[in-house]
C-alpha positions as CSV (number, residue, x, y, z in Angstrom):
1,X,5.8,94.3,104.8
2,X,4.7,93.3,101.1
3,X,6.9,95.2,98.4
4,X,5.0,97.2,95.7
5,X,7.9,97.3,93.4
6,X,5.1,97.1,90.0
7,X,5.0,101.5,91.2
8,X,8.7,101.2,89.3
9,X,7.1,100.3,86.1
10,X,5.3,103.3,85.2
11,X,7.6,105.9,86.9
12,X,10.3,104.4,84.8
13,X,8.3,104.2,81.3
14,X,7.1,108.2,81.9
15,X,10.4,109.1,82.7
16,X,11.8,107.5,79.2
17,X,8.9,109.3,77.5
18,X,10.3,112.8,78.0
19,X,12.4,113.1,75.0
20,X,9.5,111.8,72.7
21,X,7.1,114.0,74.1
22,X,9.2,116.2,72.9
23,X,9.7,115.1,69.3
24,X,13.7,114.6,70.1
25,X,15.6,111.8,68.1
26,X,17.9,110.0,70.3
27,X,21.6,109.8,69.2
28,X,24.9,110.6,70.7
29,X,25.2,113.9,72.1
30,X,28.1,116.2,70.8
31,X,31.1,116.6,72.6
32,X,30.7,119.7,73.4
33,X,26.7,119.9,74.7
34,X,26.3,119.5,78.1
35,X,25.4,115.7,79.7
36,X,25.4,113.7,82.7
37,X,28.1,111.9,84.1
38,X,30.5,110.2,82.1
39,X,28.2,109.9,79.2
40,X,30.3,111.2,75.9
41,X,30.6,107.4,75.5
42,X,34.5,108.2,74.5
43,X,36.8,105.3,75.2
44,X,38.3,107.9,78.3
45,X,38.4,106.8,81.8
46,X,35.9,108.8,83.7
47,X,35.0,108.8,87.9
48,X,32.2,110.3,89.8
49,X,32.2,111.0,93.7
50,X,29.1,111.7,95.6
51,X,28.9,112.3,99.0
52,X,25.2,112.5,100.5
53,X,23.8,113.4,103.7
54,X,20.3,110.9,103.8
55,X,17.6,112.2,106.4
56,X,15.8,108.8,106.6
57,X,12.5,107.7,108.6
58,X,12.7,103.8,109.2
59,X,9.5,101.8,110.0
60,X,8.8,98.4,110.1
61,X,10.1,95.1,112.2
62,X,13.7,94.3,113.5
63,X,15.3,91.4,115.8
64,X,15.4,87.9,116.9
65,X,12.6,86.3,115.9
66,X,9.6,86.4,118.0
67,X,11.6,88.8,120.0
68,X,11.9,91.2,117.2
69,X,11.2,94.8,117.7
70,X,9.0,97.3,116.0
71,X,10.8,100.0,114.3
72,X,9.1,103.3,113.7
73,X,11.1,106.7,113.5
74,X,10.9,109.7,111.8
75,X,13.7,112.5,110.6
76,X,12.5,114.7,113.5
77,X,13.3,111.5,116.2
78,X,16.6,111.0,114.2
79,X,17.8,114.7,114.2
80,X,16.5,114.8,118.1
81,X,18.4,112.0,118.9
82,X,21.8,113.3,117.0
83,X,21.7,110.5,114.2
84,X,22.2,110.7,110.8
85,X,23.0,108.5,107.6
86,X,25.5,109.0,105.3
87,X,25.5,108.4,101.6
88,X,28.4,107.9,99.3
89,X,28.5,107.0,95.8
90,X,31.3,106.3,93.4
91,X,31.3,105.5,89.9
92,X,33.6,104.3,87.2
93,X,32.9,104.5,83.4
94,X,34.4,104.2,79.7
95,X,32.1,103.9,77.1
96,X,29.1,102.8,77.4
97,X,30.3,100.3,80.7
98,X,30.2,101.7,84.3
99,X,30.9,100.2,87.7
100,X,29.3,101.9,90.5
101,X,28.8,101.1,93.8
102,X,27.2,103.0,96.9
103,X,27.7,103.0,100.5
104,X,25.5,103.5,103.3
105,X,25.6,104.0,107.3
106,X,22.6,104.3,109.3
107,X,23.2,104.9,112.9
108,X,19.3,105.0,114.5
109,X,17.5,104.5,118.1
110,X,13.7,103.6,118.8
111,X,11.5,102.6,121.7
112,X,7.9,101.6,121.5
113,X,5.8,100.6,124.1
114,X,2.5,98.6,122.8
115,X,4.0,95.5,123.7
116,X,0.8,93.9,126.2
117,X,1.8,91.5,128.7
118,X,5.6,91.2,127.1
119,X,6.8,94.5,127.8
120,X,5.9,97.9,128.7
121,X,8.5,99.2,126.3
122,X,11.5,98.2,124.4
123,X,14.2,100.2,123.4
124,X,16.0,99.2,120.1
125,X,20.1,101.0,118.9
126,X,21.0,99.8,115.4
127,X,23.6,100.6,113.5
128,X,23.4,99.4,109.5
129,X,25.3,99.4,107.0
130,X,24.4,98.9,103.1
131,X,27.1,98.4,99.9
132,X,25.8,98.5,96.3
133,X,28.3,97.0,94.0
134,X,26.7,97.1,90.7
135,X,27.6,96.8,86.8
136,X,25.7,99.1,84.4
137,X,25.3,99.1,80.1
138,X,24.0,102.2,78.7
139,X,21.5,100.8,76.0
140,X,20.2,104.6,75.2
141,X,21.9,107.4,74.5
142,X,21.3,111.4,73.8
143,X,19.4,113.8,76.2
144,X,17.7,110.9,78.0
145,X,19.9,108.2,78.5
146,X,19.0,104.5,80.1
147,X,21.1,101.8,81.6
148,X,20.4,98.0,82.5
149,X,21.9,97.6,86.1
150,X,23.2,94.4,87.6
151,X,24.7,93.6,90.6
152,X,24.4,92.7,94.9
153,X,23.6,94.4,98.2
154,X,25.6,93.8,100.9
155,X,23.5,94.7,104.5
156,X,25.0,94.0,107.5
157,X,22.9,95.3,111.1
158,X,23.7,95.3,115.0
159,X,20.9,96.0,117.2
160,X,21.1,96.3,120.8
161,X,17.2,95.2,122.2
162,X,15.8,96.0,125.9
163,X,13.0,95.4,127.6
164,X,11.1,96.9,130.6
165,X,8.4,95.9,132.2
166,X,6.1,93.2,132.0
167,X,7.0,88.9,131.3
168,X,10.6,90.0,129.1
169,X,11.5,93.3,131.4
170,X,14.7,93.5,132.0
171,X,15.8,91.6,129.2
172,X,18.8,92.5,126.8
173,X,19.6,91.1,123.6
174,X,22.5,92.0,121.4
175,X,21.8,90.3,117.5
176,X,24.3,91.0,114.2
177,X,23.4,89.8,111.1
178,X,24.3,90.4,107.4
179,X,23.4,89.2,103.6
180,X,23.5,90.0,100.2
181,X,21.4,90.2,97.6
182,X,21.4,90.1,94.1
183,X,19.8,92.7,92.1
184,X,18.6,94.1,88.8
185,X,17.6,97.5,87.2
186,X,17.1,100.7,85.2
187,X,18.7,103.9,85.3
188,X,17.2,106.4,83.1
189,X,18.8,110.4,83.6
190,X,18.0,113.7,81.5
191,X,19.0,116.5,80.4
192,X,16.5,119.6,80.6
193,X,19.3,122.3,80.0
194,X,22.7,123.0,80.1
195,X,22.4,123.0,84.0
196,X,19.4,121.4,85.2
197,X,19.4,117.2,85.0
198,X,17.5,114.8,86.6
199,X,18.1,111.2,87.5
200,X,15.1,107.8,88.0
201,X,16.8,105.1,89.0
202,X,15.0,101.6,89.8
203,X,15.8,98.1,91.0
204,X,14.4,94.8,92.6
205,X,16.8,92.0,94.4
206,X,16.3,89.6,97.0
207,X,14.7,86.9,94.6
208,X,14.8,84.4,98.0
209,X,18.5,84.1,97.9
210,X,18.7,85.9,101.4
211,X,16.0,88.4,101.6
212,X,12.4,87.7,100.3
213,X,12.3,91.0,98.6
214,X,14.4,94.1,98.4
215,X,13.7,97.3,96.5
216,X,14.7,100.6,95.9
217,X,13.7,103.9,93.9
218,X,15.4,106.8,93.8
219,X,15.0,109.8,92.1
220,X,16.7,113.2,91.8
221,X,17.5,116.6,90.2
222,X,21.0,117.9,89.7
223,X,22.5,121.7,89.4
224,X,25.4,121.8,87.7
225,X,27.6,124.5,89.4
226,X,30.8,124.1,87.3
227,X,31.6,121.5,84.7
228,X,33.2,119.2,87.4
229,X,31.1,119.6,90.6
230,X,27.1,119.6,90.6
231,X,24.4,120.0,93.6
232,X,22.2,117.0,93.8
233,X,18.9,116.4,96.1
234,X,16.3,113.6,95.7
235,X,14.5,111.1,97.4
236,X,15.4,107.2,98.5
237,X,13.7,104.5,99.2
238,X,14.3,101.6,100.6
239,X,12.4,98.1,101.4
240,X,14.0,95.1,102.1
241,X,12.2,91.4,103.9
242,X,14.3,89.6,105.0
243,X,12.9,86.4,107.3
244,X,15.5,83.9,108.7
245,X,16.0,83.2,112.7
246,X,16.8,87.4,112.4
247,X,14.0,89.6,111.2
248,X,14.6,92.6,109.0
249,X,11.1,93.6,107.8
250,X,11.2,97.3,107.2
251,X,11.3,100.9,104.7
252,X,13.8,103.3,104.8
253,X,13.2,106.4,103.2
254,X,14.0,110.3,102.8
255,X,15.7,112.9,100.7
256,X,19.2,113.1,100.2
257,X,21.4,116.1,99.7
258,X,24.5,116.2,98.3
259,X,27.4,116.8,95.5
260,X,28.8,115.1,92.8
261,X,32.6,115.6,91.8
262,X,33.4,114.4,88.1
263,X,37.2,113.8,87.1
């Protein structure tokens, strides 16, 4: 699965654009205008919790080498089959520094069954887990603020494969496998109102030090309900190729829904 990750370019840049568009100088905001997340870029200690529900849709290649399985599964399969993923995101900050990190579980089944002579279908249970550790510098500040991100992604996966039918039927195969990856990127957010924010957030890794490729965009709109707690919803994606004796070739995707709890 080739990774288009030159879409993040101009996403990014248009989302940056909003405030000139505008005719709005960037500068520090105020203390007492309303902002994102930790950004009065005071010398104060400042955390944000999210938790997220994430109703994904995975597609793509997973396994043991030439006994990999194909991977295709939709919210709708997910929901049927009483799985789910589970986002949460925490975030430290003073000044214009932030660590932030991110933690995913993905528990998911799948069966296909154009597999010819091989098999006449093969059932696939994975369970995967993702960590984001990363290390952000705001460079921008005011109503639209940006951030270079550095940092890794920690992916660890367990499949269960069976077979039926045909030349591999009855075979089983249990395979575990993790990585990390380093990874760079932007975060841009904005402020349209006192309530209303919106987040772009971009970054490729992978670079060949374990995966081939890995990249993710995520964007998002937030409603702040009190000065503390805020309703978030957006969309993820996810691609990652990774290509050793164990085969994770695939794009995980769908919108999230969650909060966000600032102390």
């Amino acid at each position: 699965m080739k990774p288009h990750h030159l879409t993040i370019v101009p996403l990014l840049a248009a989302f940056a654009l909003l405030p000139l568009q505008a005719g709005e100088e960037y500068s520090a905001i105020p203390p007492d205008e309303p902002y994102f997340a930790g950004s009065s870029g005071s010398g104060d200690w400042e955390v944000t919790l999210s938790p997220f529900a994430w109703f994904t849709e995975m597609k793509g290649i997973v396994g043991e080498g030439a006994l990999a399985a194909p991977v295709d599964v939709d919210f709708g399969d997910i929901w049927d089959n009483g799985e789910m993923a589970f986002l949460a995101a925490a975030e430290v900050r003073r000044g214009r520094w932030s660590l932030q990190t991110i933690l995913v579980w993905l528990d998911l089944s799948a069966s296909d069954t154009n597999g010819g002579l091989a098999y006449d279908s093969v059932g696939l249970d994975m369970e995967q887990t993702i960590l984001d550790l990363r290390l952000a510098y705001r460079i921008l500040e005011g109503r639209t603020s940006a951030e270079l991100v550095a940092g890794a992604r920690y992916m660890a996966v367990d499949a269960d494969t069976s077979f039926r039918g045909g030349l591999l039927g009855g075979t089983k195969i249990h395979e575990s496998e993790d990585w990390i990856d380093p990874l760079v990127g932007v975060r841009l957010s904005h402020e349209f109102n006192d309530k209303w924010h919106g987040v772009l957030h971009g970054d490729y890794g992978g670079f060949g030090v374990s995966s081939d490729s890995a990249w993710e965009v995520f964007g998002g709109l937030g409603y702040r309900v009190t000065d503390s707690v805020t309703i978030f919803g957006g969309y993820r994606y996810l691609e990652v190729d990774y290509d050793r004796d164990f085969i994770f070739d695939a794009e995980i995707k769908g919108f999230v829904l969650g909060a966000q709890f600032e102390f």
